[in-house]
C-alpha positions as CSV (number, residue, x, y, z in Angstrom):
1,X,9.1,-8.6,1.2
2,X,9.9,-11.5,-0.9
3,X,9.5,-11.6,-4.9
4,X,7.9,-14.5,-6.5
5,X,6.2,-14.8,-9.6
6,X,7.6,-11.7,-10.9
7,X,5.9,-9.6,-8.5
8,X,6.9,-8.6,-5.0
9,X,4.9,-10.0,-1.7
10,X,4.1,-9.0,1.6
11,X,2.9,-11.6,4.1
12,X,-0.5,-10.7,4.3
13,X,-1.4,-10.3,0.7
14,X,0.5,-13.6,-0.4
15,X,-1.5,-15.5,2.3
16,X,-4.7,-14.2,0.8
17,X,-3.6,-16.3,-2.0
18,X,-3.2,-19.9,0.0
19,X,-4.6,-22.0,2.3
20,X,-1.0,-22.8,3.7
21,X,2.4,-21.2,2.9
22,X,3.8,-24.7,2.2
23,X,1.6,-24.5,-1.6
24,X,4.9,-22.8,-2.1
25,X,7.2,-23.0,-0.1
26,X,8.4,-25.8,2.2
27,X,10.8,-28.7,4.1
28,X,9.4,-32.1,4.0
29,X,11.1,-34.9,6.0
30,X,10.7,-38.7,4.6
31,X,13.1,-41.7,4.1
32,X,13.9,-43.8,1.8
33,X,12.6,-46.9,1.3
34,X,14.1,-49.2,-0.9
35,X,17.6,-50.4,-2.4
36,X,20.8,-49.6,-0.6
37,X,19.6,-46.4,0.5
38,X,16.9,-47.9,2.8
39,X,16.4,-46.2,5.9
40,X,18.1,-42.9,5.0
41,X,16.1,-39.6,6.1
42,X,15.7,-37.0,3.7
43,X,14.7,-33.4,4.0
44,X,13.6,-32.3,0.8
45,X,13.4,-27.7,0.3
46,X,11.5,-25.9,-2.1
47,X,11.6,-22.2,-2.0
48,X,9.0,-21.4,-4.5
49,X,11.7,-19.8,-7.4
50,X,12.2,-22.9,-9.2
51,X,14.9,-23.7,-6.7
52,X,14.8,-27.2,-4.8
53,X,17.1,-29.4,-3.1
54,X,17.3,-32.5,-1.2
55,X,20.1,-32.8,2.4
56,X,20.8,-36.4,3.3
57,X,20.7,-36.3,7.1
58,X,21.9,-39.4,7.8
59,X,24.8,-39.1,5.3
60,X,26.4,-36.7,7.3
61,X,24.0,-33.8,6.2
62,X,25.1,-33.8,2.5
63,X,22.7,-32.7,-0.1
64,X,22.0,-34.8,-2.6
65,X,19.7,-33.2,-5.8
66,X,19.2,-30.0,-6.3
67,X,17.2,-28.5,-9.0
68,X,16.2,-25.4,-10.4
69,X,13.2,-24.9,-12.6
70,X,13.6,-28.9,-13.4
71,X,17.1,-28.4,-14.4
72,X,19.4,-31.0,-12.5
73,X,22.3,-28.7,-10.9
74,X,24.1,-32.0,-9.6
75,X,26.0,-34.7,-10.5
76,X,24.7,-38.0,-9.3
77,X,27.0,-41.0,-9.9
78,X,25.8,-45.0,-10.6
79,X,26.8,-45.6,-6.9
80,X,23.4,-43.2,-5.7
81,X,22.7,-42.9,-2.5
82,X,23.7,-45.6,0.1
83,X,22.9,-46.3,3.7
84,X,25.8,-45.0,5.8
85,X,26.2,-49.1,6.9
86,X,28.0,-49.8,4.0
87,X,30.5,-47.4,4.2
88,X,34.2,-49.0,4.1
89,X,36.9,-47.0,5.6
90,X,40.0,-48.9,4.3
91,X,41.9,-47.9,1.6
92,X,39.5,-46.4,-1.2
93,X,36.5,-47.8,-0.1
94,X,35.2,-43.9,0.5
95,X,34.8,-44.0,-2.9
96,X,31.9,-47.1,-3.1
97,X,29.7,-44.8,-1.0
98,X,30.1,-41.7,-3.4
99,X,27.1,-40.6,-4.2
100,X,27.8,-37.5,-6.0
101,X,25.5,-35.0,-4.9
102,X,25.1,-31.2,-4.4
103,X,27.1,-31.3,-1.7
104,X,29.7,-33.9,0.3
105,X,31.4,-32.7,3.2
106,X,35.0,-34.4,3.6
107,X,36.4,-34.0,7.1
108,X,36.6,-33.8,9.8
109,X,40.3,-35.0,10.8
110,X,41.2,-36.3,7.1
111,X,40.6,-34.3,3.8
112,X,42.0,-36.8,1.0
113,X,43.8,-40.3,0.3
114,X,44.3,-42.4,3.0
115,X,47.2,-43.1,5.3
116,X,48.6,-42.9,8.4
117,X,50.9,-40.7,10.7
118,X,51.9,-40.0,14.2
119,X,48.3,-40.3,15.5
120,X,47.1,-43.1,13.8
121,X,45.4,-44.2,10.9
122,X,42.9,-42.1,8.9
123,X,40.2,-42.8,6.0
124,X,39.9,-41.2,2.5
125,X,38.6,-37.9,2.9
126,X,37.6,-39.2,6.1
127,X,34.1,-40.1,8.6
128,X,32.0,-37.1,8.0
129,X,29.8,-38.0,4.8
130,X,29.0,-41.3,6.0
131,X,28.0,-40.0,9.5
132,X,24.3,-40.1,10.5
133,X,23.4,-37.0,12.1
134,X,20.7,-36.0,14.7
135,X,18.6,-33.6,14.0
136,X,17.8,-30.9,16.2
137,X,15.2,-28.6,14.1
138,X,13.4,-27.9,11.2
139,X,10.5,-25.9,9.6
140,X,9.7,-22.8,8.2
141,X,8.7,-19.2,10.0
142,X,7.5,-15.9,9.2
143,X,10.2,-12.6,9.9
144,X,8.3,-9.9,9.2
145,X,7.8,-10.1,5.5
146,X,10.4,-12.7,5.0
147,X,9.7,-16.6,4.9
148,X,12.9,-18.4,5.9
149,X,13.1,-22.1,5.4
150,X,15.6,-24.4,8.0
151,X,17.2,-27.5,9.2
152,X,19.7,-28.2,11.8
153,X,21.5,-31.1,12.7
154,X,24.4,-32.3,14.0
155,X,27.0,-35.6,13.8
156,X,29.7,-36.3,15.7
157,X,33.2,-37.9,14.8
158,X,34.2,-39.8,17.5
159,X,35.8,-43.1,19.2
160,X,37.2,-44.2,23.0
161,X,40.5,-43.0,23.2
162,X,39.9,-41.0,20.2
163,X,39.0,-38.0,18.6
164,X,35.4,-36.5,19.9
165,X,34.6,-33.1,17.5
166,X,31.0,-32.5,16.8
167,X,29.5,-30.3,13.8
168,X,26.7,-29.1,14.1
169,X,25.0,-27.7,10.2
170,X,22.4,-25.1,9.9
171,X,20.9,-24.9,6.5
172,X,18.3,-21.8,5.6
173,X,16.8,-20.5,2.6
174,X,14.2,-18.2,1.8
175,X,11.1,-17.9,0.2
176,X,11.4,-16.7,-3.1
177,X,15.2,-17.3,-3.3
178,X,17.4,-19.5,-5.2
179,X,20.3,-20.0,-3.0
180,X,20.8,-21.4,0.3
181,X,23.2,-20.9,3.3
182,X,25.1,-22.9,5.4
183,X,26.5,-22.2,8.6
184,X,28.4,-25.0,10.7
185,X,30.3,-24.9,14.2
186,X,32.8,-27.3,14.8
187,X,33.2,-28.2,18.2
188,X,36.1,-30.1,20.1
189,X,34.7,-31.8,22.3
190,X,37.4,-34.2,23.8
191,X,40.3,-33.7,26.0
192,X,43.1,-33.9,23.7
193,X,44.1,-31.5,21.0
194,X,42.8,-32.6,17.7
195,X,43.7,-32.8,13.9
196,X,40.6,-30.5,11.6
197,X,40.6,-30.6,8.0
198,X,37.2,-29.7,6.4
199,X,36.6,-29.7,2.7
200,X,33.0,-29.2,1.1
201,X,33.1,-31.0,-2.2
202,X,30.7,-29.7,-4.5
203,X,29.7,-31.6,-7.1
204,X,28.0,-29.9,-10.1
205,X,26.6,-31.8,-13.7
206,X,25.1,-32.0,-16.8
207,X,23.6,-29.9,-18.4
208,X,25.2,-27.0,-16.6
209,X,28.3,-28.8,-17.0
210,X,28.6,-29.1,-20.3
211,X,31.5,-28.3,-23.3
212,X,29.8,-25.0,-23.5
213,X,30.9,-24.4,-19.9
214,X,33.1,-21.9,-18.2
215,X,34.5,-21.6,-14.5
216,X,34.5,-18.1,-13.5
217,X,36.7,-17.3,-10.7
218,X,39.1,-14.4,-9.9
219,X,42.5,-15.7,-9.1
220,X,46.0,-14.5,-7.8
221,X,47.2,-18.0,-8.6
222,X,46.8,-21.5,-9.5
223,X,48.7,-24.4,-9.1
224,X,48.2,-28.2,-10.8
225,X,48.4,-30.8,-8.2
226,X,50.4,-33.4,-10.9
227,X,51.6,-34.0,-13.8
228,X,48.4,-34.6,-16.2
229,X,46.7,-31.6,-14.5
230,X,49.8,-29.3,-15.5
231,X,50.0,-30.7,-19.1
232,X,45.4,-29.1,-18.9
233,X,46.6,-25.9,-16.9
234,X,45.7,-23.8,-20.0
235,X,42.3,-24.6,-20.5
236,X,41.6,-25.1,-16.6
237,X,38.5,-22.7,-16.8
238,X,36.9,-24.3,-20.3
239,X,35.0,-27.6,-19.5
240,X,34.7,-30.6,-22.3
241,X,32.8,-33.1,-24.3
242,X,32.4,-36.4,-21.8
243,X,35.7,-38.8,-22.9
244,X,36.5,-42.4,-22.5
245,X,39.7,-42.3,-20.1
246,X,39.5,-38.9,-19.1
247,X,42.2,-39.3,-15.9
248,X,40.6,-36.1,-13.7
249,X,42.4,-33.0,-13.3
250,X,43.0,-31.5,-10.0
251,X,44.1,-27.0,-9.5
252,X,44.4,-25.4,-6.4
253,X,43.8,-22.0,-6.5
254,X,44.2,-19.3,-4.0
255,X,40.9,-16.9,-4.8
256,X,41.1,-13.0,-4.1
257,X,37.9,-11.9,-1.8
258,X,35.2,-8.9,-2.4
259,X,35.3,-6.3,0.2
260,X,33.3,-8.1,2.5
261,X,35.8,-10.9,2.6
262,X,33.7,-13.5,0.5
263,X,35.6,-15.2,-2.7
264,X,33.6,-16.8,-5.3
265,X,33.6,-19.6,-7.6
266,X,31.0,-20.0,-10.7
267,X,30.3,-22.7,-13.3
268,X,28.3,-20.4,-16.0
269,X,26.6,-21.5,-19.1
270,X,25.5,-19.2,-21.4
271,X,23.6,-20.9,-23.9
272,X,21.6,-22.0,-21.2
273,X,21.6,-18.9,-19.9
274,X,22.4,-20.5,-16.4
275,X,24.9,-20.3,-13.9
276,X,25.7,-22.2,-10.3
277,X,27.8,-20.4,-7.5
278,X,29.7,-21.3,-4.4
279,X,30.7,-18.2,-1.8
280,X,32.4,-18.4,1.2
281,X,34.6,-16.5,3.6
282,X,38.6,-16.9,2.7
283,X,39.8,-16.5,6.3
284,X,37.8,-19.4,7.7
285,X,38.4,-21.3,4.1
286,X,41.8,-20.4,2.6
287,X,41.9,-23.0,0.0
288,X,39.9,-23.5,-3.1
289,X,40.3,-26.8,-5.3
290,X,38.7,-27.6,-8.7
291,X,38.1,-30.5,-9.5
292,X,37.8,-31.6,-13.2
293,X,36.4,-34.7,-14.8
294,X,35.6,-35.0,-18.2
295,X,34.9,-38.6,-18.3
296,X,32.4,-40.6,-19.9
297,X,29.3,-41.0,-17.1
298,X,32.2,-39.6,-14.6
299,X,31.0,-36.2,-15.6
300,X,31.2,-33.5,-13.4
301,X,32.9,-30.2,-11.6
302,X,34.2,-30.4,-8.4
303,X,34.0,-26.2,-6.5
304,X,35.8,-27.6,-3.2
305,X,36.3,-24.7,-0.8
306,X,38.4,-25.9,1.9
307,X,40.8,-25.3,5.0
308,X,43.4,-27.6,3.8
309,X,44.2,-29.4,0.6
310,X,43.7,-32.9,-0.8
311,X,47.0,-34.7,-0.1
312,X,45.9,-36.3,3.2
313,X,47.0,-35.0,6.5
314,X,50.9,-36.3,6.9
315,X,51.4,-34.2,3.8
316,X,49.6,-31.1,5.4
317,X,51.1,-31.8,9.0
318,X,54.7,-31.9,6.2
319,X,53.7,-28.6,4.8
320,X,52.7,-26.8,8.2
321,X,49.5,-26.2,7.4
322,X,47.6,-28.9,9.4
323,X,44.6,-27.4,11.3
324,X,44.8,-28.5,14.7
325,X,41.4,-27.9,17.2
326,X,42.1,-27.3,20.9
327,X,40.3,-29.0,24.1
328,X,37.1,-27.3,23.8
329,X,38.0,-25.0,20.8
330,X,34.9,-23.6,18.2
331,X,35.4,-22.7,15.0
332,X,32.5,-21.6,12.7
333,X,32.4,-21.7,8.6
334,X,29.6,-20.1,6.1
335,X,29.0,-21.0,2.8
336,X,26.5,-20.3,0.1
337,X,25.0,-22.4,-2.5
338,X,22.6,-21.6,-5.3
339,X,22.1,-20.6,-8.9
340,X,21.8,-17.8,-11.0
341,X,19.4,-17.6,-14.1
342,X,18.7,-14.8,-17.0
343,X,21.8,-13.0,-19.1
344,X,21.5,-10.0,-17.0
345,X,22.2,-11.6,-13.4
346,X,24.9,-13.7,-15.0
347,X,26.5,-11.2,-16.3
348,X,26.5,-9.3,-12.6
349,X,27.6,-12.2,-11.0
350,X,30.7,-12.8,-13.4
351,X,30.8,-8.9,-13.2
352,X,30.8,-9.4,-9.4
353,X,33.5,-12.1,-9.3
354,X,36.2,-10.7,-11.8
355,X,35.7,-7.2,-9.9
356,X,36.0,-8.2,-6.5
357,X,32.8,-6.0,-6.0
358,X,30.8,-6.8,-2.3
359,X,28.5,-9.8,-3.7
360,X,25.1,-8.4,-2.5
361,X,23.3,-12.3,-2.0
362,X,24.8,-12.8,1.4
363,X,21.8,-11.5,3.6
364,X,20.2,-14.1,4.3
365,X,19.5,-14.4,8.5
């Protein structure tokens, strides 16, 4: 039974109601068709709460916007969306194809700046955004009185004499629902033993992010990444007005988990009684970065669960934490998405959070 309009649903009194489920709920595929973003497939979701949101599969299954009642969730920078063609992977040149977006996944042999070690060069924050994938499926189908919305694709980092490790996304959300799930498998797929570093950079804006904003998260720690970042550790969790010259301000944090293992991170603004969420499983993502930038039109909070940290991977290999993916080796990661609206469920999710209480929203199939 789903729950829209304030009443609940099952199947066959809701379809009395349309001549096709997709009045309400749906996945549309199109491309884009002009500027720098020509030729870039979209899949745009509704799920009939209010609750919409667009994955850019041919840069690297990101998501770009993401709405919720008409209420933009994401931060979307001048750059917009480009074509994965002009990517450049020297130096900083990641940054010319930042889109912003719901959703960027960094990864999948470099989470970072750029450098290079033992095995070779690597690219800011790496391949993985600027990846078209292929897609393997789509559409929406009935489970009993459910309606579950999905898309799966898959891109593949790879070159000769290289590096060969394929992810493979699957994104589903339901009818009725304002949050979405994301399940990937990361596959080795080469010979040789392999460097994996995965980091999904969430990128949430105005008007959620706003100097009315908090970041609710229960930590056992938190540590600034530099100098300017420890001068801001005090008001880490209290967002600000947009400023001229804001340098951004990077915490690692390590997150305690519920009792189903999840730990979760929430951007919650009260005065518009609204909140966005990111949940995810510590043991396959044991790091947790925020990113904070309070600049002028560079306006936006970064919720970055991720299995390594942002120092690029001769630092990580220096630290002993480098991830490293066997001949062959699959490793899976889930993550959830969404928003929260209305006092009451705000106040059970930052309940939920703070507590350490089982977070009941992770059901979805």
């Amino acid at each position: 039974m789903c729950k829209l309009f304030g009443e609940n649903w099952k199947r066959e009194h809701l379809l009395r109601h349309v001549g096709d489920i997709r009045q309400i709920a749906d996945v549309r595929l199109s491309e884009l068709s002009d500027g720098p973003g020509r030729g870039v497939r979209i899949a745009d979701f509704k799920t009939g709460s209010g609750f919409a949101f667009t994955v850019l599969i041919d840069r690297g299954m990101d998501i770009g916007e993401a709405t919720y009642n008409g209420i933009p969730l994401a931060f979307r920078s001048p750059i917009g969306v480009k074509h994965s063609c002009y990517y450049e992977p020297q130096n900083s040149g990641w940054l010319r194809n930042f889109h912003g977006g719901w959703l960027i996944t960094c990864g999948l042999t470099n989470v970072g700046v750029s450098g290079k070690d033992e095995l070779g060069s690597y690219e800011m924050h790496g391949r993985a955004s600027n990846l078209p994938a292929t897609l393997i499926s789509y559409g929406g189908r009935w489970q009993d009185d459910e309606y579950e919305l999905w898309l799966e694709a898959s891109i593949r980092e790879t070159s000769f004499f290289g590096f060969d490790i394929q992810l493979t996304r699957r994104f589903s959300a339901r009818l009725g629902e304002s949050y979405l799930k994301i399940v990937d498998k990361i596959e080795n797929l080469s010979e040789r033993e392999s460097p994996f570093m995965l980091l999904y950079h969430c990128n949430f804006g105005f008007p959620l992010v706003s100097a009315d904003s908090r970041l609710v998260l229960s930590q056992s720690s938190v540590q600034p990444r530099d100098d300017n970042a420890k001068k801001a550790i005090e008001n880490h969790l209290v967002m600000e007005v947009p400023q001229r010259g804001f340098a951004e301000q990077v915490f690692f944090h390590d997150l305690n988990t519920d009792g189903q293992g999840y730990a979760t991170a929430a951007v919650v603004n009260e005065d518009l009684d609204l909140a966005g969420f990111v949940s995810f499983q510590k043991h396959e993502l044991p790091n947790f970065i925020e990113w904070k930038q309070m600049g002028s039109k560079e306006y936006v909070l970064g919720l970055e669960p991720a299995n390594c940290l942002v120092m690029g991977r001769e630092q990580e290999r220096q630290r002993g934490t480098l991830q490293m993916l066997q001949p062959g080796e699959v490793r899976e990661t889930m993550l959830y998405l969404g928003v929260m609206s209305g006092k009451m469920n705000i106040t059970k999710l930052v309940n939920t959070i703070q507590t350490q209480n089982p977070v009941l929203l992770h059901t979805v199939k």
